[in-house]
SEMI-682155 format. One record per residue (C-alpha): x, y, z. Coordinates in Angstrom, 2 decimals, padded with zeros to 5 digits, always signed. Each point is the difference from the previous one (the first is absolute). Layout:
residues N
east  north  up
X  Y  Z
...
END
This chain:
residues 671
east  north  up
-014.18  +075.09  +030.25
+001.94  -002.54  -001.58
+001.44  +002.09  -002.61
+002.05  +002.37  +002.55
+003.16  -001.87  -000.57
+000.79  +002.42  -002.46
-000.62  +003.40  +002.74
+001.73  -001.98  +002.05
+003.30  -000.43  -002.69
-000.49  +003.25  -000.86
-000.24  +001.63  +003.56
+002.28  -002.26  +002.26
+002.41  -001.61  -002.31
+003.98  +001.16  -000.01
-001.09  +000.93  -003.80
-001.22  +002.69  +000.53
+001.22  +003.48  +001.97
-002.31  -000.48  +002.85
+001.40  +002.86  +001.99
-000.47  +002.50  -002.55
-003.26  -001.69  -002.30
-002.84  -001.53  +000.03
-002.32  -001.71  -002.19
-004.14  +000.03  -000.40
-001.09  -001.90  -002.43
-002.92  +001.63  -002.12
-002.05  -003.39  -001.21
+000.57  -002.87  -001.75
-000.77  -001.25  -003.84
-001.87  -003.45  +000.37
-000.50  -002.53  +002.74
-000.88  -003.49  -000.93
-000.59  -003.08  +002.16
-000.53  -003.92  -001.09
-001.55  -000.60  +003.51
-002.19  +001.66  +002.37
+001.87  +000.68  +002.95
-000.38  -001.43  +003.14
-000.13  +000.97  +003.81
+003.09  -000.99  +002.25
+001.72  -001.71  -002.93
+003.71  +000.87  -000.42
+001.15  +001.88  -003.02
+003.18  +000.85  -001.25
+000.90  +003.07  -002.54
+002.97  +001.02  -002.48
+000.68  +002.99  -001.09
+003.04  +001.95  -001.92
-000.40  +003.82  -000.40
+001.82  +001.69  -002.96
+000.27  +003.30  -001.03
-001.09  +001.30  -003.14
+001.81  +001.15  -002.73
-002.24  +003.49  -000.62
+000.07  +001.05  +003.72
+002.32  -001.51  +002.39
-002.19  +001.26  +002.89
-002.42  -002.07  -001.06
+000.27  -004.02  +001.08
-002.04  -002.50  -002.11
-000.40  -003.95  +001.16
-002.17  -002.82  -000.11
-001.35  -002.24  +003.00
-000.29  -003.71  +000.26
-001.79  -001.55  +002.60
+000.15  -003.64  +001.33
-001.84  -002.60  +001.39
+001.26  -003.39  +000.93
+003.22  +000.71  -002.49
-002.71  +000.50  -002.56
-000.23  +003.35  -001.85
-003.94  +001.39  +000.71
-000.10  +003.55  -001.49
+002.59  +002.79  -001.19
-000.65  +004.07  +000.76
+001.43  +001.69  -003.26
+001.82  +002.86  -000.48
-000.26  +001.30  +003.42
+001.80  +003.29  +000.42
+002.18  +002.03  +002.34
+001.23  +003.78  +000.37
+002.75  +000.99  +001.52
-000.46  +003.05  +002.43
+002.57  +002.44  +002.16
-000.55  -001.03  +003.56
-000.57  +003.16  +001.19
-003.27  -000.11  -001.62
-001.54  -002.92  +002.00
-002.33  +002.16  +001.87
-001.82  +001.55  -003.03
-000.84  -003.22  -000.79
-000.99  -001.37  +003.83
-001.13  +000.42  +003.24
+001.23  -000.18  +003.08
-000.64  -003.17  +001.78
-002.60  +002.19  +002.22
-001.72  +001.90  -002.66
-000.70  -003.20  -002.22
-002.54  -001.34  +002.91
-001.82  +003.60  +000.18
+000.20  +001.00  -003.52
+000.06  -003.33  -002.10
-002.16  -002.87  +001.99
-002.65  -000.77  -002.20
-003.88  +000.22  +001.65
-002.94  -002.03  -000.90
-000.79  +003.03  -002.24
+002.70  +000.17  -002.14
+001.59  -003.54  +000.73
+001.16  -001.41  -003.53
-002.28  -002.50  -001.60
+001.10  -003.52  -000.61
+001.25  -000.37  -003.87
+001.09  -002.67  -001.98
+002.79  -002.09  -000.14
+001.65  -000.86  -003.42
+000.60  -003.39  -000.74
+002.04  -000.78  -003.12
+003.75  -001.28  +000.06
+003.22  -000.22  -001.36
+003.22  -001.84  +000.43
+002.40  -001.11  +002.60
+003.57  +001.63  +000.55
+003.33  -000.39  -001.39
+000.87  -001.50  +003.58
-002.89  -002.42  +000.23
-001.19  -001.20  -003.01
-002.23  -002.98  +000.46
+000.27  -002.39  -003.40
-003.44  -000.74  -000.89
-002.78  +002.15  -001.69
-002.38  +001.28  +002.80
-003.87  -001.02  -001.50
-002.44  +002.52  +000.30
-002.28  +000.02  +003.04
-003.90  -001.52  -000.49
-002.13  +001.77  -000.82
-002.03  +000.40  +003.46
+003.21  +002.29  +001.33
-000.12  +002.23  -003.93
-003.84  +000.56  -000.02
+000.19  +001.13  +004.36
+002.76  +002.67  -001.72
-002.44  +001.73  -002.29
-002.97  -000.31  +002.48
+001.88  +002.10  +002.69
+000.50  +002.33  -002.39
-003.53  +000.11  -000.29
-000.94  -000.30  +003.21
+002.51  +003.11  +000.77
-001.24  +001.68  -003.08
-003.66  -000.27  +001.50
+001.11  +000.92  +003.11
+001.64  +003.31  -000.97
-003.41  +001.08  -002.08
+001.83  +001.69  -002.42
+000.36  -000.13  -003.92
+002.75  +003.11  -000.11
+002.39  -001.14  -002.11
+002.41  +002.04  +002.17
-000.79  -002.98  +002.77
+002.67  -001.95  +001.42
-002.35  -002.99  -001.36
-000.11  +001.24  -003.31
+003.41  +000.29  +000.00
+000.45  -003.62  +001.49
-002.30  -001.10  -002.63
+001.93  +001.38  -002.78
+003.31  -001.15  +001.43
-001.13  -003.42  -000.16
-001.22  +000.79  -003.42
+003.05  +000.91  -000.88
+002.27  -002.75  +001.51
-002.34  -002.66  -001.58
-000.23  +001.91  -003.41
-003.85  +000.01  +000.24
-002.31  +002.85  -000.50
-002.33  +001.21  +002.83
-003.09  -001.18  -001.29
+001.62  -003.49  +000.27
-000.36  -000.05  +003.82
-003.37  -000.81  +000.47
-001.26  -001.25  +003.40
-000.07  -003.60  -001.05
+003.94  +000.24  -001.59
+001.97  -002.50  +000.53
+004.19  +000.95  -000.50
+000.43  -003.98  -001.30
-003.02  +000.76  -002.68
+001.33  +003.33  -000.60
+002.99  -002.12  -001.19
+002.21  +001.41  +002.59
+000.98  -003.40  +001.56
+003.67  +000.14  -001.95
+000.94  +003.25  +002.26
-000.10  -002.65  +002.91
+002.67  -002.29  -001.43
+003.11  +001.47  +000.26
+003.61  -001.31  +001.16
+002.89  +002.28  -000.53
+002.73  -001.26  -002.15
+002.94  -000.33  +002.03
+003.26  +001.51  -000.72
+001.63  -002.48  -002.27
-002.93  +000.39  -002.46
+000.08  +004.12  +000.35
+003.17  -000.40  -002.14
-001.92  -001.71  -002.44
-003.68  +002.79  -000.11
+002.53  +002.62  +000.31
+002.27  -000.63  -002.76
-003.45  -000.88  -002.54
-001.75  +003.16  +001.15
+003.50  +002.51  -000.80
-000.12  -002.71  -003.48
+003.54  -001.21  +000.35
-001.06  -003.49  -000.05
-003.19  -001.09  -001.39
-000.89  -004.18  +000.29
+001.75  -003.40  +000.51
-000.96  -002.91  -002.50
+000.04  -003.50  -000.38
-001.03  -001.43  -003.18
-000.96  -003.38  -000.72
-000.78  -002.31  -003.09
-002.66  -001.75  +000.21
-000.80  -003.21  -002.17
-003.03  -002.54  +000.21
-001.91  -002.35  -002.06
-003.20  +001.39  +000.26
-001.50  +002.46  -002.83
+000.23  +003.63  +000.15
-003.70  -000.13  -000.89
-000.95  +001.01  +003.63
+003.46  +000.81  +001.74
-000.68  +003.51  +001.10
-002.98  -001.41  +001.95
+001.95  -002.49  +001.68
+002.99  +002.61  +000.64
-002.45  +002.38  +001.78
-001.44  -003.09  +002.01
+003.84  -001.08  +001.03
+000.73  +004.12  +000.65
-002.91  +000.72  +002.52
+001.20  -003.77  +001.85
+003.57  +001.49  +000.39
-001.36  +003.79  +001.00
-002.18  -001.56  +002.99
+003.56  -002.37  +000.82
+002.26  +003.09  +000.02
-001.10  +002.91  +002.63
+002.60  +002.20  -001.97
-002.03  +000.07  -003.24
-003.05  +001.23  +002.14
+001.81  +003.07  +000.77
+000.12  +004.03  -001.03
+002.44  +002.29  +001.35
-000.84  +003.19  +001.64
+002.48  +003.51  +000.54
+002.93  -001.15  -002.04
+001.12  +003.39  -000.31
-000.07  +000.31  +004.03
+002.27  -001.27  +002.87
-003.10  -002.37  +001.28
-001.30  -002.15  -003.26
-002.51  -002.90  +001.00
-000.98  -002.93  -002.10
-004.45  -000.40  -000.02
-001.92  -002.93  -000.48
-002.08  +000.96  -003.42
-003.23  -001.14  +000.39
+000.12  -001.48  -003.11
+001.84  -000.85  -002.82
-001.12  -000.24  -003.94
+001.87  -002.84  -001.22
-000.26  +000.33  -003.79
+001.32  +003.49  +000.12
+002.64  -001.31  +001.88
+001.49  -001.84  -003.32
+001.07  +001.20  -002.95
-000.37  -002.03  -003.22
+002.92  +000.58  -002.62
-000.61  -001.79  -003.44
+003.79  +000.31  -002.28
+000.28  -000.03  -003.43
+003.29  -002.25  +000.36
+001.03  -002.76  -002.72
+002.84  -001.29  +001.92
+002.06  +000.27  +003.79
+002.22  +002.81  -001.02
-002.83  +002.12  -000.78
-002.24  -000.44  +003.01
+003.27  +000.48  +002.07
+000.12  +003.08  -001.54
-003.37  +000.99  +000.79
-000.26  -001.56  +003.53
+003.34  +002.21  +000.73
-002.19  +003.07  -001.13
-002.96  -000.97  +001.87
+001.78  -000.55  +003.47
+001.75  +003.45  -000.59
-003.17  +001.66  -000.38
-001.06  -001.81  +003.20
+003.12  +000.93  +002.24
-000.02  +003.62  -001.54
-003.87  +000.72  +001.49
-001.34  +001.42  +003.32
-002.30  -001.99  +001.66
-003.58  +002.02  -000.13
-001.78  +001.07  +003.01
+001.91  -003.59  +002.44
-002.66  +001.53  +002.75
-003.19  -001.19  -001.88
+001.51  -002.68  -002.43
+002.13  -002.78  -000.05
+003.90  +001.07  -000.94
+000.60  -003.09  -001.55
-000.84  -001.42  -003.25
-000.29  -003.25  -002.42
+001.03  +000.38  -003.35
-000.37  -002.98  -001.83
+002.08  +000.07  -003.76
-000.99  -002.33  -002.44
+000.84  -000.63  -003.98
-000.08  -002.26  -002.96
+004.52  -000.42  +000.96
-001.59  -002.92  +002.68
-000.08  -002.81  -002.22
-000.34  -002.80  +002.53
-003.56  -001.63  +000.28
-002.50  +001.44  +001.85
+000.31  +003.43  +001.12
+003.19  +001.72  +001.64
+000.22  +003.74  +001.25
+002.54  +002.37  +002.21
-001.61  +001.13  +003.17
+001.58  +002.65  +001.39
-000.31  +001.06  +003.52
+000.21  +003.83  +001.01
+000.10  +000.93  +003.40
+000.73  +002.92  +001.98
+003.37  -000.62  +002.34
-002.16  +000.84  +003.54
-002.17  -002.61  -000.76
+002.71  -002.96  -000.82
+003.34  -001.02  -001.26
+001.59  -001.84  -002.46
-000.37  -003.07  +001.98
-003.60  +000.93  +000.70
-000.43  -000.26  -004.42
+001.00  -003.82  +000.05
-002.14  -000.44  +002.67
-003.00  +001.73  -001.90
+000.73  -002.28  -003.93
+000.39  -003.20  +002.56
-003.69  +001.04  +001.64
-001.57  +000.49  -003.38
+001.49  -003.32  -001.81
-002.04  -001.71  +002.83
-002.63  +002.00  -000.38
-000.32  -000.61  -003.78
+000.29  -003.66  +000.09
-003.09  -000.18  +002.43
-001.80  +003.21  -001.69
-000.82  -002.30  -003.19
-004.06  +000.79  -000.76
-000.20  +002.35  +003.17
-001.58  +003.44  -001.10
-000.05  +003.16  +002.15
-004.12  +000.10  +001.29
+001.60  +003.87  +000.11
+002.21  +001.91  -000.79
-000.15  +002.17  +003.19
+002.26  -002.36  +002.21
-000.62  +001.35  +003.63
+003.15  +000.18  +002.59
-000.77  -001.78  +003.06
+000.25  +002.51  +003.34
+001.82  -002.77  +001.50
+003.03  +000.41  -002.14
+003.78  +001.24  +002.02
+002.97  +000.41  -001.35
+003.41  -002.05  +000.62
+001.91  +001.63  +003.15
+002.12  +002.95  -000.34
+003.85  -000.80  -000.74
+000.54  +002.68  +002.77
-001.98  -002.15  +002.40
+001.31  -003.67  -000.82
+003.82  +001.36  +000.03
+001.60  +001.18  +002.64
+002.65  +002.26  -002.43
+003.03  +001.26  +002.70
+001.94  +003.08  -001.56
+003.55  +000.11  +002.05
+000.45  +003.62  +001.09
+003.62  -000.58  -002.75
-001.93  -000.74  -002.78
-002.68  +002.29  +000.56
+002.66  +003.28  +000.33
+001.91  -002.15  -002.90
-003.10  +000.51  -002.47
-000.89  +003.60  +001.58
+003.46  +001.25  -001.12
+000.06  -001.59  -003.34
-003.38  +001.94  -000.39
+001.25  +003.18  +001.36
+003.73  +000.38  +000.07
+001.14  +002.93  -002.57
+001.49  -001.94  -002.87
+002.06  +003.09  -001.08
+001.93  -000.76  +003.41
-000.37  -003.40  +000.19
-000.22  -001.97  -003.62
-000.99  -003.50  -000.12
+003.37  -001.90  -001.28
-000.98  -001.52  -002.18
-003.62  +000.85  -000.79
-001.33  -002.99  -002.45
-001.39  +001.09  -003.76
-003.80  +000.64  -000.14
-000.97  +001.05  -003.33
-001.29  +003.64  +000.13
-001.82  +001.79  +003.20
-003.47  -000.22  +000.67
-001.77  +001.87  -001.97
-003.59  +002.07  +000.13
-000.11  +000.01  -003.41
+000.06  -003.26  -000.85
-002.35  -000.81  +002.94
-002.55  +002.88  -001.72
+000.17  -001.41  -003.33
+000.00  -004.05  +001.33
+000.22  -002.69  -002.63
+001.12  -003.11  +001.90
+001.83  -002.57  -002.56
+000.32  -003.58  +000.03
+002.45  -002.51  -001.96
-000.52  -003.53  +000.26
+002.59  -002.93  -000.41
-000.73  -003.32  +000.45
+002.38  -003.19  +000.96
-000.97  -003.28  -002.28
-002.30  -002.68  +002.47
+002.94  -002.48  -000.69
+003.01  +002.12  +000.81
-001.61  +000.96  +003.48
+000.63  -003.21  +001.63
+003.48  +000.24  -001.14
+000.52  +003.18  +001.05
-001.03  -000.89  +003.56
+002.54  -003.39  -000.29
+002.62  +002.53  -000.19
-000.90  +002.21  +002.94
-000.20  -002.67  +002.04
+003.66  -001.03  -001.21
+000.85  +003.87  +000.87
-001.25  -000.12  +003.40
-002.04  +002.92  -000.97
-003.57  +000.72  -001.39
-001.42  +001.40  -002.70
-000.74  +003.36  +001.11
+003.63  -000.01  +000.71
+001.11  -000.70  -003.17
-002.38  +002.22  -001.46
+001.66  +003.03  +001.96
+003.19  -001.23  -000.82
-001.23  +000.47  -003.66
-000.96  +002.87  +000.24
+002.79  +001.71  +001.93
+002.68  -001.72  -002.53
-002.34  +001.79  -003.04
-000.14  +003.41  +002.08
+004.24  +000.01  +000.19
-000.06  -001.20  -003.42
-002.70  +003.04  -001.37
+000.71  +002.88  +002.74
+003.63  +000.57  -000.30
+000.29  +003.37  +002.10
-001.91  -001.95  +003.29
+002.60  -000.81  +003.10
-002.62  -002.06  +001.60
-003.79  -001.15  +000.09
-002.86  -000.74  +002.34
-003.14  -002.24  -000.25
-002.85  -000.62  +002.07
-002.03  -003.36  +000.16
-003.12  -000.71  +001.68
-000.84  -002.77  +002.30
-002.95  -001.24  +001.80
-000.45  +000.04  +003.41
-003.00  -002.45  +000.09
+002.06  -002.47  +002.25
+000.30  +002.61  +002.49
-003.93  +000.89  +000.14
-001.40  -003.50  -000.71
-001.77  +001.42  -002.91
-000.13  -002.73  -002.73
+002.40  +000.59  -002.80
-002.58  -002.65  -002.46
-003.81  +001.34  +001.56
+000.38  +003.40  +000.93
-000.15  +003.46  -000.72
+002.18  +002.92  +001.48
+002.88  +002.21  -000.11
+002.57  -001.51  +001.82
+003.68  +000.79  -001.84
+002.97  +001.49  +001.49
+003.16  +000.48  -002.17
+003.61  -001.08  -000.39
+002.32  +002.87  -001.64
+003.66  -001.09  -000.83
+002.68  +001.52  -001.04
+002.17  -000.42  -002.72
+003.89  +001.60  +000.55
+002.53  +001.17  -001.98
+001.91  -002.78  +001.04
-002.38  -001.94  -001.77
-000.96  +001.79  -003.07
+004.14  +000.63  +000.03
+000.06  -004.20  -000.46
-002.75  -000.10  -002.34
+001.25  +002.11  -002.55
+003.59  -001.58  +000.60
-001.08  -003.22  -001.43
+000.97  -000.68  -003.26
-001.50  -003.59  -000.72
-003.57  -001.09  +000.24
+001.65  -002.11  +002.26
+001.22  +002.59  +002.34
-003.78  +001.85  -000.22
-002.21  -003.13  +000.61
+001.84  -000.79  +003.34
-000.28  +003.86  +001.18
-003.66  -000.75  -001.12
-000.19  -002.90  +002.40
+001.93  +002.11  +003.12
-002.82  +002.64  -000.15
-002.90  -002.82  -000.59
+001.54  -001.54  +003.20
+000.82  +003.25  +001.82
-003.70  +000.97  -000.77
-001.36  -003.49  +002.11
+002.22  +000.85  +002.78
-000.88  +003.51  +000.07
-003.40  -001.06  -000.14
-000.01  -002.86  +002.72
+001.89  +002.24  +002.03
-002.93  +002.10  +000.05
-002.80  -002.38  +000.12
+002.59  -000.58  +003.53
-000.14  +002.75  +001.37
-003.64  +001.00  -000.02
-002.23  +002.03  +001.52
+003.19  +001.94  +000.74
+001.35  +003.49  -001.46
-002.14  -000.91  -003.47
-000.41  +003.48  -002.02
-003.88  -001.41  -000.47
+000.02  +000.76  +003.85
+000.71  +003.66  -000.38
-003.08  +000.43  -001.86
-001.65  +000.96  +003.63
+002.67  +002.83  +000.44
-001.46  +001.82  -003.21
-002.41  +002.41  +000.77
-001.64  +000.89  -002.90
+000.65  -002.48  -003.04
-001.27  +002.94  -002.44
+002.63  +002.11  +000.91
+002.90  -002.30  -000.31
-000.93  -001.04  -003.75
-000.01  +003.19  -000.26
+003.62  +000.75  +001.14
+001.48  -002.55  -002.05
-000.92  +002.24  -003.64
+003.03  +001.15  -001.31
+001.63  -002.26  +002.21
+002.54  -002.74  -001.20
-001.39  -003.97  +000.04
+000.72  -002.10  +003.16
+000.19  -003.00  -002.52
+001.52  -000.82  -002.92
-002.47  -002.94  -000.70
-002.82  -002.07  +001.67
-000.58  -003.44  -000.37
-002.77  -001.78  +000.98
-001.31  -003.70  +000.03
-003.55  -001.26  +000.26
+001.56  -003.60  +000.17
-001.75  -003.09  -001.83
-003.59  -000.20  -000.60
-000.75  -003.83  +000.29
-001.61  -001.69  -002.72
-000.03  -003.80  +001.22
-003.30  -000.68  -001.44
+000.87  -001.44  -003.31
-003.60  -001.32  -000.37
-003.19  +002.01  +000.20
-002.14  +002.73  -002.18
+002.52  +002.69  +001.56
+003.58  +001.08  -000.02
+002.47  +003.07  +000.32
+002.84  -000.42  -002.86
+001.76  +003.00  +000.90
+000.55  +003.12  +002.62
+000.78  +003.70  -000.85
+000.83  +002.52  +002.76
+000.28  +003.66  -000.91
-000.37  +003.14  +002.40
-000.49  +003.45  -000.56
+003.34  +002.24  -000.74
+001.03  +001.51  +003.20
+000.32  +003.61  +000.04
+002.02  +000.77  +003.19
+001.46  -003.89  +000.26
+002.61  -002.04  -002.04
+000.63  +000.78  -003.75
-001.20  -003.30  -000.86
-001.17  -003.17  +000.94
+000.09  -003.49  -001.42
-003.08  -002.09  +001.60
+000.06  -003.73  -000.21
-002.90  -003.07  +000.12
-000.33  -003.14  -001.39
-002.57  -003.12  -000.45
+001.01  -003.54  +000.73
+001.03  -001.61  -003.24
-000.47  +003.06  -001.72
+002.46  +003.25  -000.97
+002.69  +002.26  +002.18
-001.84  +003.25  -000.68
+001.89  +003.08  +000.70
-001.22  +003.56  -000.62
+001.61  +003.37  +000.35
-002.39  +003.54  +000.73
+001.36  +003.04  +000.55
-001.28  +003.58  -000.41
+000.38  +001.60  -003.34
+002.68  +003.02  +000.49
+001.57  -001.75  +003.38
+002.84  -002.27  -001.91
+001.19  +000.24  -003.44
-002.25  -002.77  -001.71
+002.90  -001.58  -002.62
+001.48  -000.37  +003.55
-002.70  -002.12  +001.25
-000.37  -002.45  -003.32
+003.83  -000.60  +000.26
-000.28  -000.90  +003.60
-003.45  -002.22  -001.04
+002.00  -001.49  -002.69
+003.08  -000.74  +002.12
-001.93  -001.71  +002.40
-001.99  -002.22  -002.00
+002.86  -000.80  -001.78
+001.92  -000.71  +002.98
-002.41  -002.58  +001.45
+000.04  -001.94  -003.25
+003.05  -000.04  +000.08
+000.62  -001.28  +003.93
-003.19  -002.50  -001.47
+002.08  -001.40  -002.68
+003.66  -000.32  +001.95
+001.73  +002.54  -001.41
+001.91  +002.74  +001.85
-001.58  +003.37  -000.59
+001.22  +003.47  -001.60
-002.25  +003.10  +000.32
+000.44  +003.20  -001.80
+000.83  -000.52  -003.46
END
């Protein structure tokens, strides 16, 4: 059978003691299969046998099976014991006594019985990037008449039966009751077509279901403000209209997520997606900007503090569109904020989302929603898998380099100079979770300026910004030796995935480090003189650092050691109690073009805020702007992982610091 991989791991594989055990297996939990099989064709199978925790003896696994590179069915939970060799002849024959004692006769020769035909998800080592569409509904309804046909055929209504028991397995599997497979049932009427749409996430996004489903990091948001000319009389018609045109554009809305909290999650195709419950309408009582800063801050910490519900059945992302009496422009103006689970997209993947629904609105003027039911086309697939459009090579160095930074006994072997990280991560604070968000934002007319002087630098903002921030952290942290950041980049020109259209999760990230040597220099200075150019040397550093990178890939990137972890559950888990690898993240969305002066439409300004990350940096500072519009800068963090009078003197600092780099003048921090 095509599932005997796993006897044959189990029984002929160096893992196991094969001169002193063997293993039988005693059944398996479900078998499901997307296509009906087919004579002579070639299939291929994966299987990885573990033991279990309560009885070691016993060996638990699942099996994938392939056709054409395509993932047609999965045999669940399929299970092994582990037996003493010496008792291989209670359990068999001889070769000579099977043929007189066990050959079957016409009498007692085993009746045919039914094959089961749902499916599951390709493996780690072959995932296939699109979502596989059910099968018609000729191949569903011929699974439920052999059933029948074998039900009829056995003449039996003993619930004992191996029918009955087929039947109720199926039951079961489908979350149905009995009575619901009639003769005439169809599995796609049944509303059992979603089962058949599965595509495993690949390891890269594991990180992402795994760290939501422990709760150590919760959503990703871009937020965007929103002004037009037309009146507000009928906007939340014309918002759901421009919402269901960017859902059908962007396979990653039409997604759930299945088994987060095991080793094997798979994004489904939902069958179908309600858009108004999709948005959230938010009406503030705010008489001027300060205010409905204040209340958009609460808002999006509410948002990054929450579980998504149930991701299998609904969508785990969100709209939330903010609106108040503090918009005094004509017309109407609002805040839409977009949530989104981390598996399903990036930060990247949020610009591309507000840039999708500005077109959308400016052609969704008198369209209406003829329902509100907006039904996911089968034909749907998702971008490829980063693990199958990079070719990542670990040196064998690096690899033992990272395994013994991991492992090494620090008693015996202390980092040197281990950089400041704030306090260790912490269960508690992940139990009681209150993300928390502080916004800052850069003047439209000083940003241009700002940029001038980069340029000038030889460096770039993001650069500068860490040189900021770094100059603040000597400045605020005077028992820290040394400091480490980490700063995501894309890797969409590596995977041809389009950094302005498309949807994915495609980051890697630069960490650098920040040495005594230079925090020695930094706190040496004694002129604003002397600190802005030790700004400029790390803002320079950072690009080199950075291009160095960008260089050097796909080679020894940590984002390619993902593969190596086996279970992503586990090593969150490890890190609690642990100290930080980070001292700080900073990340940047870029620009979100505006060049359309003219029209009913336009973005005036870009927030980007993420949840606070339990097991990850401290802190992070997230950056996005609009063309002709505001620097925006926010800083989230978890409440209880950094001291928060900390964090407002390092938000201060840097705000204060890019006004004045904006203005010419040289740049003191920490007093």
């Amino acid at each position: 059978m095509l599932f005997h991989l796993a006897g044959f791991i189990m029984n002929v594989s160096d893992a196991n003691d094969t001169k002193n055990n063997f293993c039988i297996t005693p059944g398996f939990g479900t078998m499901r299969l997307a296509k009906p099989l087919i004579a002579g064709a070639q299939y291929r199978s994966y299987v990885k046998m573990i033991p279990t925790v309560e009885d070691p003896s016993l060996f638990l696994g699942d099996v994938y099976i392939l056709h054409d590179a395509v993932i047609i069915g999965m045999v669940g939970a399929i299970k092994f014991h582990r037996h003493p060799r010496k008792l291989l002849d209670c359990f068999f024959s001889t070769p000579d006594e099977t043929t007189s004692r066990h050959a079957p006769t016409k009498k007692n020769a085993p009746a045919p019985t039914a094959s089961l035909k749902p499916v599951w998800a390709p493996p780690e080592s072959t995932y296939i990037p699109q979502i596989i569409p059910a099968e018609p509904k000729p191949a569903e309804t011929t699974l439920v008449s052999s059933i029948e046909a074998t039900e009829s055929s056995k003449a039996s209504d003993d619930t004992d039966s191996t029918v009955a028991k087929a039947m109720s397995l199926i039951a079961k599997e489908a979350g149905l009751e009995l009575v619901d497979l009639q003769n005439e049932a169809s599995f796609t009427d049944l509303g059992v077509d979603s089962l058949m749409s599965l595509v495993l996430a690949d390891k890269f996004q594991r990180f992402s279901t795994a760290r939501h489903n422990l709760g150590v990091y919760r959503c990703v948001a871009i937020t965007a403000r929103y002004c037009t000319i037309l009146d507000s009389a009928e906007l939340s018609l014309i918002i759901e209209a421009a919402l269901a045109k960017v859902i059908l554009e962007h396979p990653a809305l039409c997604c759930g997520i299945l088994n987060e909290d095991k080793n094997d999650p798979a994004y489904i195709r939902l069958d179908s997606i309600d858009v108004p419950k999709c948005i959230d309408y938010r009406t503030l009582e705010s008489s001027n900007a300060e205010e409905h800063e204040q209340a958009l801050t609460r808002i999006l910490e509410q948002r990054h503090s929450e579980l998504w519900p149930d991701p299998s059945t609904l969508p785990p992302w969100k709209v939330i569109i903010v609106q108040s009496d503090a918009f005094s422009s004509q017309g109407s103006a609002f805040d839409a904020i977009f949530a989104f689970h981390h598996a399903l997209a990036d930060g990247l993947s949020g610009v591309v989302f507000h840039r999708s629904f500005l077109e959308a609105l400016k052609s969704s003027e008198g369209d209406k929603l003829t329902s509100r039911i907006l039904k996911v086309p089968e034909s749907i697939s998702l971008p490829p898998a980063m693990e199958k459009s990079i070719d990542f090579k670990i040196s064998w160095l690096f690899l033992l380099s990272q395994l013994w930074n991991e492992v090494r006994p620090r008693w015996l072997f202390p980092h040197p100079s281990p950089p400041w990280t704030a306090l260790p991560c912490s269960a508690a604070n992940i139990q009681n979770y209150k993300s928390r968000v502080s916004i800052m934002t850069i003047e439209p007319e000083l940003v241009p300026k700002i940029l001038a002087v980069c340029r000038e630098q030889k460096a770039t903002i993001t650069g500068l910004l860490h040189g900021l921030i770094v100059t603040s952290l000597t400045a605020h942290v005077p028992e820290a030796t040394s400091f480490a950041s980490g700063t995501p980049f894309s890797l969409r020109h590596l995977t041809g995935l389009s950094p302005t259209k498309e949807m994915g999760v495609q980051v890697a990230a630069h960490t650098s480090n920040y040495t005594p040597e230079i925090i020695s220099r930094i706190r040496s200075s004694r002129t604003p003189e002397h600190v802005t150019s030790e700004i400029w040397i790390i803002a320079r550093n950072f690009r080199t650092g950075m291009a160095a990178e960008l260089a050097a890939l796909p080679n020894d990137n940590l984002v390619g050691l993902i593969p190596y972890v086996s279970n992503m559950h586990n090593m969150f888990r490890s890190k609690l109690g642990q100290p930080r690898a980070d001292t700080y993240e900073l990340s940047n969305v870029g620009n979100m073009n505006n060049e359309e002066v003219e029209g009913d439409w336009k973005i005036e300004r870009a927030l980007f805020t993420q949840s606070g990350m339990g097991t990850g940096s401290p802190v992070s500072f997230n950056v996005a702007s609009v063309s002709g519009g505001p620097l925006c800068v926010t800083v989230t963090w978890l409440q209880g992982d950094i001291d928060e009078e900390l964090v407002y003197k390092l938000a201060k600092d840097v705000k204060f610091g890019l006004r004045c780099i904006a203005e010419g003048k040289e740049v003191l921090l920490g007093v």
